[in-house]
N, C-alpha and C positions, 0 to 999 in steps of 0.2 A: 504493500500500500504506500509505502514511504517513498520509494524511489518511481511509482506512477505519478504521484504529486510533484518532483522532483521534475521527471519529463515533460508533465502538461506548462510547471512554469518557465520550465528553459524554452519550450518551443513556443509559449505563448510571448515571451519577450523576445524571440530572434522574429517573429511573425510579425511583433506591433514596430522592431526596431527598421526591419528590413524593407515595411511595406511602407511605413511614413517617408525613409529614405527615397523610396524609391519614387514614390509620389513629385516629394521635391523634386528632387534632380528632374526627371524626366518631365515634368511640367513647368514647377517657377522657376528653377534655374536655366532648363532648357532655353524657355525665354526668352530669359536676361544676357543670355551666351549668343543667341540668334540676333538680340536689337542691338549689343555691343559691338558682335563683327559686321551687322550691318550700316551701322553711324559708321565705322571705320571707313566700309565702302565708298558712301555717301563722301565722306571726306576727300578722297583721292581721286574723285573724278572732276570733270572743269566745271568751273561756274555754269558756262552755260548749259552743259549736260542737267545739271543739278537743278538750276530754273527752271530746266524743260521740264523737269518729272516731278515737281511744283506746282506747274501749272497744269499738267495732264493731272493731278488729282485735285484740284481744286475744279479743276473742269467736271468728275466726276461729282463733286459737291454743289454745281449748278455756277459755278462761276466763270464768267467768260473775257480774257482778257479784253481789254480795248484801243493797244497798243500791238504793234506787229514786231514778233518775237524774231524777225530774223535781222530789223534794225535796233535792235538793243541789244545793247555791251554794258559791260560796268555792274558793279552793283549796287543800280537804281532802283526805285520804287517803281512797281507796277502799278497801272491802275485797270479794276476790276468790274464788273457789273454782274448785282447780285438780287432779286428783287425788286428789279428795279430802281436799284441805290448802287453809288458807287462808292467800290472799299480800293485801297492802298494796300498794296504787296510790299513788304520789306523785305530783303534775303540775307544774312549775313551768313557769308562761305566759309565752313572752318569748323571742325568738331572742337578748335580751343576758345575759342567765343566762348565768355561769360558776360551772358547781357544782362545792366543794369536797368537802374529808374530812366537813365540820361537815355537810352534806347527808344524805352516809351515814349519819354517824354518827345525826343525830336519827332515821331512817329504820329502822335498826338496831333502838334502841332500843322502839322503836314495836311492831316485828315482835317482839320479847321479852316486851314487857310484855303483848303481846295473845296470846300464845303462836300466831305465825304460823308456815307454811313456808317463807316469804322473803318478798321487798318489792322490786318496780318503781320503778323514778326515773325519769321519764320528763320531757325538758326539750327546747325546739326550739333552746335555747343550745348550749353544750358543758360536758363535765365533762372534768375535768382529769386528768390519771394520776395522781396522790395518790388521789386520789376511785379512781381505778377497780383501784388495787392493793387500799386497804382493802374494796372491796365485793365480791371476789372471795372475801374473808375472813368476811363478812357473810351471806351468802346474798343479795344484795341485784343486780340484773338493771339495767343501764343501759340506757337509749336518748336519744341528744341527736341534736341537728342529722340528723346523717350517715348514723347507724342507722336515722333516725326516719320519713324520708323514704321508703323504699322500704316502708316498712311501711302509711303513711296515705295514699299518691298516688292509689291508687283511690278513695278516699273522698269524694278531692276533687270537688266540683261538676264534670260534665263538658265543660261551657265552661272551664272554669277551666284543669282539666288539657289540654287540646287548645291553648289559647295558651300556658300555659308551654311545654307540648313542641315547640310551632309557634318560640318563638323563639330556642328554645335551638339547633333544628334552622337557625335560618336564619342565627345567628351560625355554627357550625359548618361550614357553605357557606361563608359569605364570607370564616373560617380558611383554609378547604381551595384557596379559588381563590386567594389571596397567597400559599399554602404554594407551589403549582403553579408561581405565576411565579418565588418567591423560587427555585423549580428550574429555572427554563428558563433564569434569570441563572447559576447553578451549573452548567449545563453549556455554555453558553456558553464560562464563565471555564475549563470543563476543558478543553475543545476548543482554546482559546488557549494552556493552558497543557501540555499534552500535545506533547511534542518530535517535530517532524518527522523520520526518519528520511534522511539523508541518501543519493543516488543509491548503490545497489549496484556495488559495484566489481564489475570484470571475472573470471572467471575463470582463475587464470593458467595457460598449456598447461604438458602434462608435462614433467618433464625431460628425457627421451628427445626430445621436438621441440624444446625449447628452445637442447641443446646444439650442432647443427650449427650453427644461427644465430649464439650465443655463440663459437664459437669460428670462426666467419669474419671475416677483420678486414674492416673497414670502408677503401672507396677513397680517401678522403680521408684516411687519417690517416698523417701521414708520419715515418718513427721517424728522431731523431736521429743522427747519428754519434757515437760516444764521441769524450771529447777529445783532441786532439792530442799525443804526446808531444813536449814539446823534442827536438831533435834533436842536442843534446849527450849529452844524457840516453841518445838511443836508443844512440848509439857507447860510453857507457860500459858499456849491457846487451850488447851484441854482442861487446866485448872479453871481455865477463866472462862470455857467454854459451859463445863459443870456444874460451877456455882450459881448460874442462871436458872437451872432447873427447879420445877418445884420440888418442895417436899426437901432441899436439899440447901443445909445452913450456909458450909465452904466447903473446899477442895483443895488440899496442899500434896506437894509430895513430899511422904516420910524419908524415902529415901528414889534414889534413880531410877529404881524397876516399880516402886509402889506408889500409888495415889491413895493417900487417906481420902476419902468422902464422908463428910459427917450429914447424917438424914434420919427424917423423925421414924423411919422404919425400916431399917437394914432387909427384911425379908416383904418389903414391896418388889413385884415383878413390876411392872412399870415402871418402875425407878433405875431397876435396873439396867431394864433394855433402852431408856433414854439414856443411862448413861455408857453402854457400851457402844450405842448406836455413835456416841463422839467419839469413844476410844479408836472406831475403825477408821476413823476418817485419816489418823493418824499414820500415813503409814511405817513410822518407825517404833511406835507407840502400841500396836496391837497385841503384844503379849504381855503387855504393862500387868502386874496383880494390884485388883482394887479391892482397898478396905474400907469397907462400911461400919461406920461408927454410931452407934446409938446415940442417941443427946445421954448427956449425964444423967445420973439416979435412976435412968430407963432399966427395967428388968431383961430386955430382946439385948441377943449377944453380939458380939462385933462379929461381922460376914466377912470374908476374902473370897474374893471368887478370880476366874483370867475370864474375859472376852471374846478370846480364840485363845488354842493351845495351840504348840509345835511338837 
């Protein structure tokens, strides 16, 4: 059980690592890799090549120059017809262009003083957010690098766009196949490091089967005797034990082996089996001989009797 848990999360983290990967690369980086060697293109070809395929997509967007594209040189503003309003074309040639506020602004300008609809800025550099807050204010329409590319890539020679997309595709493979191993390492290292689940303990039986077992002792096990009492000790419980009895005054010993009992009837059996019934408790004490003493001027004789004999 431990080492299936072990496989579903190594193969579930090479699947979630190698399939995101792969996602990336082969779509947003792909791209990012296609519009970078494309702006590159865009860059190395001549201004007018560059104008041309400008305006062949803005033709596409319903705009129709109003200037004849085989007497313009330089890089001048075009002027456009769009709706029946006219907008201004800017081009600035060069993917090192960083175009500013000052861009807009001359562009602006232009678009007023010619009483236009607005004005295109169109650069394979980039413009900067200054730039592109004022021309939101402007009438004034960006495209650099980033926008620029998906709008011209058809126009590209079609050798041209087939090896850009040819190598942007085959970097994007050799991404996606390091992405794969950087996952097969990833779940590797999950597989090692996912905890073995150690062996399932046992069941343990009910308590209804448990307790006869529990409560059977065990053959080997052998219970101690409580300790011994001295045996001065025991004669001083048995004196003291005795003399509580009815019918019985005190209890001393005359000597080691004998207990005097003094009692108003030496020959009461009750008397006497209360008081052998303490002598046995004794166990060093059971052959003790007890002597029963009449009260004084009594005519009944003094008794000796033992409690057990040996």
């Amino acid at each position: 059980m431990g080492t299936t848990t072990q496989w579903i999360a190594a193969i579930g983290v090479m699947l979630v690592v190698g399939g995101l990967s792969t996602a990336w690369f082969m779509g947003v980086q792909r791209r990012r890799d296609e519009s970078a060697a494309g702006i590159e293109a865009l860059s190395g070809i001549s201004w007018r090549s560059f104008i041309g395929m400008v305006l062949q997509a803005l033709r596409v967007r319903g705009y129709t120059p109003v200037v004849d594209l085989e007497s313009a040189s330089g890089d001048q503003d075009y002027v456009l017809e769009h709706d029946g309003g006219r907008w201004l074309l800017a081009c600035k040639h060069g993917a090192s262009f960083v175009l500013g506020r000052n861009a807009v602004q001359a562009l602006a300008a232009d678009v007023n003083l010619q009483g236009a609809a607005g004005g295109l800025l169109v650069t394979q550099g980039r413009i900067d957010n200054e730039a592109r807050g004022l021309a939101a204010q402007r009438r004034i329409e960006l495209h650099d690098g980033r926008t620029l590319w998906p709008e011209l890539r058809e126009f590209l020679p079609a050798g041209q766009l087939q090896e850009i997309q040819g190598r942007a595709a085959q970097q994007a493979r050799q991404r996606t196949l390091l992405s794969w191993l950087l996952a097969l390492v990833a779940g590797i290292g999950t597989f090692l490091l996912v905890p073995q689940p150690g062996p399932a303990s046992a069941t343990p039986a009910p308590a209804t089967q448990a307790a006869p077992a529990a409560a059977a002792p065990a053959e080997d096990v052998v219970i101690a005797p409580p300790p011994r009492i001295p045996v001065e000790r025991q004669r001083n419980d048995l004196a003291s034990a005795v003399t509580t009895l009815p019918d019985v005054d005190r209890a001393l010993w005359a000597t080691q082996s004998t207990l005097q009992v003094y009692v108003t009837r030496p020959d009461d059996d009750a008397t006497v089996d209360a008081i052998c019934a303490l002598v046995l408790r004794q166990p060093d004490l059971t052959s003790s001989r007890i002597q029963l003493t009449p009260p004084p001027g009594s005519d009944l004789a003094t008794r000796f009797l033992q409690c057990r004999s040996f």
